[in-house]
N, C-alpha and C positions, 0 to 999 in steps of 0.2 A: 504493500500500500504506500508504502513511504517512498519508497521509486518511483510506483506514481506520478505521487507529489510532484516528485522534485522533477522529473521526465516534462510534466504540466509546465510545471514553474518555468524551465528551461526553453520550454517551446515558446510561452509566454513571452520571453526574456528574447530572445532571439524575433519574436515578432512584434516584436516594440523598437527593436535595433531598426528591423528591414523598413518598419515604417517611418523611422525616425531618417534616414538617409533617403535623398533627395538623388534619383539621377536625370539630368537634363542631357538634351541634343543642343549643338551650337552649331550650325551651319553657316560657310562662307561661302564665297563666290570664288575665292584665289588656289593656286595650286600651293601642299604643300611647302617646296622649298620658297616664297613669296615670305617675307620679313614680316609682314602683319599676321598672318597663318598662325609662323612659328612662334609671335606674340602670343596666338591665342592659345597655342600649347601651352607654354609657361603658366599661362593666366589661370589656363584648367589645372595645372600640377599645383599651381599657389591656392583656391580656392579650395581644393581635396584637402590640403595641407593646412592651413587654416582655419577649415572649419571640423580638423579631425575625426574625417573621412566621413562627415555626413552629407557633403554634393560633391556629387561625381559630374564634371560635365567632360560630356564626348564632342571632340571637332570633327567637324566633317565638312572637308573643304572641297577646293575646285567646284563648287555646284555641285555634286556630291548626291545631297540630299533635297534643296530646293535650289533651283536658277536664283540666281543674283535679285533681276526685280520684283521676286516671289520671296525674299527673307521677310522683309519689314511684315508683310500680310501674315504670314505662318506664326512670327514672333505673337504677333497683335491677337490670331484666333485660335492663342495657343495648341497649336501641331508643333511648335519650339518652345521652350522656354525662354533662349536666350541667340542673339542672332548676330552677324556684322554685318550692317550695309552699309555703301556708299553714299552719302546722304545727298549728292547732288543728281542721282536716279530720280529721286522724288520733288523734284523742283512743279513739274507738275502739278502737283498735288497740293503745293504749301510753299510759297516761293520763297521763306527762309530755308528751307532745305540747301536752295540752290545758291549761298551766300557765296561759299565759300568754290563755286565755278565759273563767280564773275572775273572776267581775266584781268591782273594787276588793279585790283582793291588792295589785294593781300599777297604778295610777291616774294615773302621769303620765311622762314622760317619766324624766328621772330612778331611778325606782324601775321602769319596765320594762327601765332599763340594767341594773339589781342585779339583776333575777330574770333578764334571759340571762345574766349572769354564773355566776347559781349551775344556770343549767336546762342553758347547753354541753358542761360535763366528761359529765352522765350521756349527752345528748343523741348526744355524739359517741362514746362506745361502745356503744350500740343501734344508731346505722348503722353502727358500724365490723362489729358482728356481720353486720349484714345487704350487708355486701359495698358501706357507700357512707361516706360523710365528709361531714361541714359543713363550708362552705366560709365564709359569713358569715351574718347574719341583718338583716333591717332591720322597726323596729317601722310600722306604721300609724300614723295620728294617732288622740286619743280617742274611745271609741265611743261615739255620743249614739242617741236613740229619732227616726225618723220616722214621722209619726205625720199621717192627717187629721185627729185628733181633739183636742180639747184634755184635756190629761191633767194632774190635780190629783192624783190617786193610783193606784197598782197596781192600784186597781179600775176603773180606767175603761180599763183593757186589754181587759179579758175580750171576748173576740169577735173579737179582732181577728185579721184573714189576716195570719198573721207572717210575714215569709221568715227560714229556718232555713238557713243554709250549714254547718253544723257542730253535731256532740252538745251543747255549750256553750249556741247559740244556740234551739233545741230544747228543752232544759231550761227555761230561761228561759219558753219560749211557754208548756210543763206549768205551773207555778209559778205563771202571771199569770193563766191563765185564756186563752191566746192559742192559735190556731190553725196549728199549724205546716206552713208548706209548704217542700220542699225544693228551693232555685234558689240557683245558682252565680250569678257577677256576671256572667258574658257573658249568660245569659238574663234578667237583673232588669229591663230597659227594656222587652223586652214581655211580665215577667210582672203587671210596673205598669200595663201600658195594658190587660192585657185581665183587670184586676182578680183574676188570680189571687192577688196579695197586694196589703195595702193599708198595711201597715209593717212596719219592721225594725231593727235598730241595727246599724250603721254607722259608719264616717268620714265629713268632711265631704268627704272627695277619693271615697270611693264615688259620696255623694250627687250630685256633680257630673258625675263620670263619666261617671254611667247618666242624667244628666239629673232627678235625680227632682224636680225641682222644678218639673217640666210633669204632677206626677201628684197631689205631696205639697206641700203647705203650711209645716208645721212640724217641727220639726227642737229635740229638747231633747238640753241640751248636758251627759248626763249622768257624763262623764268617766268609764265602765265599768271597760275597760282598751283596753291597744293588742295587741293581737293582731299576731306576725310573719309574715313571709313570710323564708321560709330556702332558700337556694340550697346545694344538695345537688349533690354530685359521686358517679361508678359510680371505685370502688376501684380498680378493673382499669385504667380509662380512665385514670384519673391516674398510677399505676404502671407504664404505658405512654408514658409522655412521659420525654424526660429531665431530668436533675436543673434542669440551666435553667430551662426549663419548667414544668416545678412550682414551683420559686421565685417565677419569672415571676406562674404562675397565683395563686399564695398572693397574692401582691404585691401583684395586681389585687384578690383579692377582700378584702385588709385597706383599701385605698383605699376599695372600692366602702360597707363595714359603715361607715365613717367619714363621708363624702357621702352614704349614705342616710340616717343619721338625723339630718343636718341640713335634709335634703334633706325628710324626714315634719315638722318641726320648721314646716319653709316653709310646704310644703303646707297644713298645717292650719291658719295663718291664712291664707292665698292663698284658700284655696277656699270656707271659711266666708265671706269676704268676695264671692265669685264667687258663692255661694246665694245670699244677701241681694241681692244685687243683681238676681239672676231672680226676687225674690220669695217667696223662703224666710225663713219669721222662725227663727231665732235663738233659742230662750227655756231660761231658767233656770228647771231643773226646783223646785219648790215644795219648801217642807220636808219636806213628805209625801211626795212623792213617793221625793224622795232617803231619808226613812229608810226606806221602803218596799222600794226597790229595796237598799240596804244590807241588810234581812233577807236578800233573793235571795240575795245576795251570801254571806253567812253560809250561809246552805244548803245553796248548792252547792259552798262551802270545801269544809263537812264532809262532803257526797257526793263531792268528790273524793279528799281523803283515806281516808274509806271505801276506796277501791278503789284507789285508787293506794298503800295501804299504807306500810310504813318507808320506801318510797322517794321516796314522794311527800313523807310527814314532815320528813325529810332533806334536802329541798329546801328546802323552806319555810322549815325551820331556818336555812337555807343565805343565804338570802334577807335571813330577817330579822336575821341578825350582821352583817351589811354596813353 
């Protein structure tokens, strides 16, 4: 009888464990060896770790588990708990999303720190309505133009098959005369090989990624802006853990926002020097070209503002008191 007991007790004990740990899915868009990816490994080893092993979260990258424009949604009608997307995917949708795709607002490291600074507070009550929270954000390195072509000024774009991952990037094609096609980065390696596009602007940790330097030549290094990738939590999910737990998880993801953007910091000389070396040049866009691309620039401020209204303003403002 007393075996039992204690057989009871045990199972008891053991089903108060299993329910007490938490395991999530974390789906991205990026391939493994990608610098924010391997972010989010660390972030899941520090969160097990932290919260002494009661959330388990799994990465599952390259699109893996959901397409890239399909994270935010799975995150929101929990099929995830926790997700990374690109926040300038969703400009659409919510034109602060798309802050940080306006070209030279925010141009280097540095000042893409000052616009998350002023873009989080609004940022994190549009998901707080939508039932989700930020958790952290990490920037990309600067976006430069790949290009087979040698480009002296905005006019020697026109024609060109652009790949278009976002409203931002799209705009830009209207603008130059460029041809925009829409391909997410899991599909850029064969939408290069079988010439559905034949440039884009990017980082140089894309450009490497996808290989394009088996497609593309040249690579101008027009310091755009950095566009983030934001790791988003479901409300519910996280109000479901206890208070440990969410410390824990916070803990993880204040770590994680701090190592990544040392971590894009790295990357972006690591991997510029990783093209060059497959034979990618490297070139400093012309004066033309850059005041050129500065009009863009100018245009699509004021079509953002346009639309994104006082609160877009407000940002801006936000931004630029820093």
């Amino acid at each position: 009888m007393k075996f039992k007991i204690a057989l009871a007790a045990a199972a008891m004990a053991f089903a108060g464990h299993a329910a007490a740990q938490a395991k999530w899915d974390l789906p991205s868009g990026y391939p493994a060896s990608n610098f924010h990816t391997e972010n989010l490994e660390q972030f899941a080893k520090d969160a097990d770790k932290y919260s002494g092993g009661k959330l388990k979260i799994t990465v599952h990258s390259n699109a893996a588990l959901f397409k890239a424009p399909e994270i935010k949604r799975t995150v929101q009608g929990g099929q995830a708990q926790i997700g990374e997307i690109l926040l300038v995917n969703y400009q659409n949708e919510w034109q602060i999303f798309g802050a940080d795709g306006i070209p030279f607002l925010a141009d280097s490291y540095d000042s893409a720190m000052k616009l998350w600074r002023a873009q989080k507070p609004v940022l994190e009550k549009k998901l707080g309505e939508q039932g989700m929270m930020v958790l952290y954000a990490v920037a990309w390195p600067p976006q430069g133009i790949y290009t087979k072509r040698t480009l002296n000024s905005v006019a020697d774009m026109k024609g060109l098959k652009w790949r278009a991952y976002s409203p931002a990037t799209a705009r830009i094609a209207e603008l130059v005369g460029a041809q925009p096609v829409t391909v997410q980065q899991a599909e850029l390696s064969q939408a290069m090989a079988t010439g559905v596009v034949d440039s884009y602007m990017s980082s140089g940790s894309t450009g490497y990624d996808t290989k394009t330097y088996e497609h593309i030549k040249n690579w101008y290094d027009t310091q755009a802006w950095l566009p983030k990738n934001a790791v988003i939590v479901n409300r519910a999910a996280f109000n479901a853990l206890d208070k440990p737990t969410q410390d824990a998880l916070m803990k993880a993801g204040a770590d994680a926002e701090a190592r990544g953007w040392a971590a894009s910091r790295k990357a972006n000389t690591d991997t510029l020097e990783k093209l060059k070396a497959n034979g990618m040049q490297i070139l400093q866009p012309s004066a033309q070209l850059k005041a050129d691309m500065k009009k863009i620039g100018d245009t699509m401020l004021k079509d953002w503002l346009d639309k994104a209204g006082p609160e877009g303003q407000q940002l801006v403002d936000a931004y630029h008191k820093q």
